[in-house]
N, C-alpha and C positions, 0 to 999 in steps of 0.2 A: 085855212078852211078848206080850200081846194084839197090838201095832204093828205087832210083825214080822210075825206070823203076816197081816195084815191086806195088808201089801205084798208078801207071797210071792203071795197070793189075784189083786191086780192085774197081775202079771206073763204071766202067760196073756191075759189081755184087752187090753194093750197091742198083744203080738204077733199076737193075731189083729184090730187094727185095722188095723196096718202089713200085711199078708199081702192085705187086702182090699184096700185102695190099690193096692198094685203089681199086682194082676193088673185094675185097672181101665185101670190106665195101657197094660198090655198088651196090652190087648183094643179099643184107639182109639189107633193108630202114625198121625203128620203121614202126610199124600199124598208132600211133598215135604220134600228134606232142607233142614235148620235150617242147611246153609252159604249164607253169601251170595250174590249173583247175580254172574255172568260180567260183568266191565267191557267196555262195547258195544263194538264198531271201528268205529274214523271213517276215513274215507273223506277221501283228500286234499283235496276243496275244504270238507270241515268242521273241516278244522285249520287253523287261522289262526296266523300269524305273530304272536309276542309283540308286536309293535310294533303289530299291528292292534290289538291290546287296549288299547293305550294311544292309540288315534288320538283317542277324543273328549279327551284331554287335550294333544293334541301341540301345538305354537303353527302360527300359519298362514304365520310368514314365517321365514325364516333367522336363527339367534342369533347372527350373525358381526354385527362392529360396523359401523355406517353408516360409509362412504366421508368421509376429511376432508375439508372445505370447502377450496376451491382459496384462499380465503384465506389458510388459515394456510400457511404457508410451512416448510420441512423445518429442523431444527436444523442449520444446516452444522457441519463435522466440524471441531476442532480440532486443530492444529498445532501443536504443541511447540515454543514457541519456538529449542529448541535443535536441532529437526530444519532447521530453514529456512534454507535456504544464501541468503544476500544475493551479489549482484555487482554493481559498479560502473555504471551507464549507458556504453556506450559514448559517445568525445567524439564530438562532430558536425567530422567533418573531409572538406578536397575538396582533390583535385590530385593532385600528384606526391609515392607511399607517401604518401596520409594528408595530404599537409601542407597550411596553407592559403596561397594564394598565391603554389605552390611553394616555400614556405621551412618548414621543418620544424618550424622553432625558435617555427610559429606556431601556434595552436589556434582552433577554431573555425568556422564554415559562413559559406558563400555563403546570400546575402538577395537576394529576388525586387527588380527594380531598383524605387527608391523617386520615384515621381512628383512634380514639384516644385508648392509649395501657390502659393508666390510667385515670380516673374521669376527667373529665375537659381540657382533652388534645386535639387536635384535627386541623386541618386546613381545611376549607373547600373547600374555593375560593384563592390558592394557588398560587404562580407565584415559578421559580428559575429564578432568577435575576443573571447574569454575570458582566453587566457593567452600571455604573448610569453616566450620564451628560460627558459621554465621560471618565468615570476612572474604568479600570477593577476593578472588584472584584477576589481576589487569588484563588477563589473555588466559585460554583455558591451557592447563600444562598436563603432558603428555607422560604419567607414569605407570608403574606397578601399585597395588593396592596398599602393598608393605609402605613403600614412600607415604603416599596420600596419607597413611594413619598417621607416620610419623609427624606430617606435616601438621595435621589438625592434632595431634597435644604439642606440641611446639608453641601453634599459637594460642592454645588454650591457657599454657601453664609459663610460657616465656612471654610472649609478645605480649598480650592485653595486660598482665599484669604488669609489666615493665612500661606501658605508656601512659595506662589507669584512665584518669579522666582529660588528662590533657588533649587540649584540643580537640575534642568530644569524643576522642575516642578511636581505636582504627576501625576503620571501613575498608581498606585495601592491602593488597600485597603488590607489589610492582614485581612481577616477573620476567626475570631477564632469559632465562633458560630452561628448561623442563630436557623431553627426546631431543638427543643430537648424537647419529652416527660418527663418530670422531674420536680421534686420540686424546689424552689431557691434555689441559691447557691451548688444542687446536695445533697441537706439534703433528707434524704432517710423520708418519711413522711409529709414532710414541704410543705406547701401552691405550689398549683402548678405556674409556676415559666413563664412569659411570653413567653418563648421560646416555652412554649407546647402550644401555642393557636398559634403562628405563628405572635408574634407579635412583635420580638425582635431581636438585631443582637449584635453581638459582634467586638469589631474592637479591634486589638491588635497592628499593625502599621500602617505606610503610606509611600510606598514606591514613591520615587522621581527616575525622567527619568535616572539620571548617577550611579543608580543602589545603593545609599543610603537606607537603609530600617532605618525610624526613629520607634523604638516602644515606647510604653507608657510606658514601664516599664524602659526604658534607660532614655530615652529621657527628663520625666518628672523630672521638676526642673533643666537639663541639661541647662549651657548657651548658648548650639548653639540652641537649639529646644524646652526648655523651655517654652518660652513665647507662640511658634506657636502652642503647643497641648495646651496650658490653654486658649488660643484664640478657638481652632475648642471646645473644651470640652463646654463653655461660649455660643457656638453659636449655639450648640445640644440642647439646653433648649428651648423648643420653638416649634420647627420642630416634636420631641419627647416630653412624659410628663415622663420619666424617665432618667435620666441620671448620669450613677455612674460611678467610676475610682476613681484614684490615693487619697490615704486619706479618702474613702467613709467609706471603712470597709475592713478588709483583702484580701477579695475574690475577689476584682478589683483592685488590687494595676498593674497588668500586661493590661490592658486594659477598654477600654472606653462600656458598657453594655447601650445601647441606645435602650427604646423600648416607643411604643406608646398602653399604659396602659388605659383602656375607663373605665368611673364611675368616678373619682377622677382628682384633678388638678395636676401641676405639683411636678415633686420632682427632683432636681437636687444636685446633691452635690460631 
């Protein structure tokens, strides 16, 4: 009872603490008001471009990548095998439409004329011949125009009908000798020998299309191919005014020595 009565007593003196306060507060008002200050204006040349804030950080030279060394060399572009069109070389031909030595049935160019090493060697008016009457030659061979005809009726009218169908046929000449400044038979002093005037060829087989190669040296007296090289040898006589091989003499016992020899008739054997 005494408590209450004691707390009712402090409640007047509360309020007149607070009453004293606020009119202290009243009686000393700020000069200036308690909101903040006005944000300044800047003036164009005190505004700086964000990029100037970062200059003490900027680098001093360009981030792009240094320029490749002329060394290294560009990757070249690939080509798909199956994009790339191949075509054949043109053949090397002169004369009349293409053909060499005016004869069509021949293939091959004209050769700058060949100077002679030894006495009597020489080629003037040259062809290398590849292919006669549609039959390659293994290596192009190096003659006169006179030879190269002989050679294409040779095989025209000896060789393909002397093989016919067998073995599908020929496709080739195995050339052992064409141009060769030299004596006969390679005798060091000996007459010079038709190979050095360009007038002479050497054939050592006949290759057939399913890849048979028949040589002279095999072949002759053989009973599969026998009779068809003493047939093409038989029918060189003629075409040529020289024709040696198998039985002549030593020195042809491996191949057929066919040339077209001028002054004199034929000689075959």
């Amino acid at each position: 009872m005494n408590g209450r009565r004691a707390a009712r007593g402090l409640l007047p003196l509360a309020a007149c603490v607070v009453m004293a306060c606020l009119g202290a507060a009243s009686a000393n008002p700020p000069e200036r008001s308690p909101h903040p200050a006005p944000r300044p204006i800047l003036t164009p040349a005190a505004v700086q471009p964000a990029a100037s804030r970062f200059s003490a950080y900027a680098p001093t030279r360009s981030l792009y990548p240094a320029p490749r060394p002329s060394s290294v060399r560009p990757v070249a572009k690939v080509t798909p095998a199956a994009a790339v069109r191949t075509q054949p070389a043109p053949e090397a031909t002169t004369g009349r439409k293409g053909a060499l030595c005016g004869d069509p049935a021949l293939k091959g160019k004209t050769i700058p004329p060949i100077t002679a090493r030894l006495k009597g060697c020489g080629l003037e008016d040259g062809v290398s011949v590849i292919s006669v009457a549609g039959v390659a030659l293994t290596q192009p061979a190096a003659m006169d125009c006179a030879t190269a005809k002989a050679l294409k009726t040779w095989v025209e009218t000896g060789v393909k009908p002397a093989v016919g169908r067998k073995g599908g046929g020929v496709t080739a000449l195995q050339v052992a000798a064409s141009y060769a400044c030299r004596g006969r038979n390679n005798v060091k002093g000996a007459k010079i020998s038709e190979h050095g005037k360009g007038r002479a060829v050497d054939i050592s087989a006949i290759l057939l299309a399913n890849g048979t190669a028949v040589t002279v040296e095999k072949g002759w007296g053989s009973k599969e191919y026998g009779k068809a090289l003493s047939k093409m040898r038989k029918a060189a006589c003629g075409p040529f005014n020289t024709v040696l091989g198998p039985g002549s003499d030593r020195h042809h016992h491996d191949h057929f020595h066919l040339d077209t020899a001028r002054g004199r008739g034929p000689y075959c054997r």
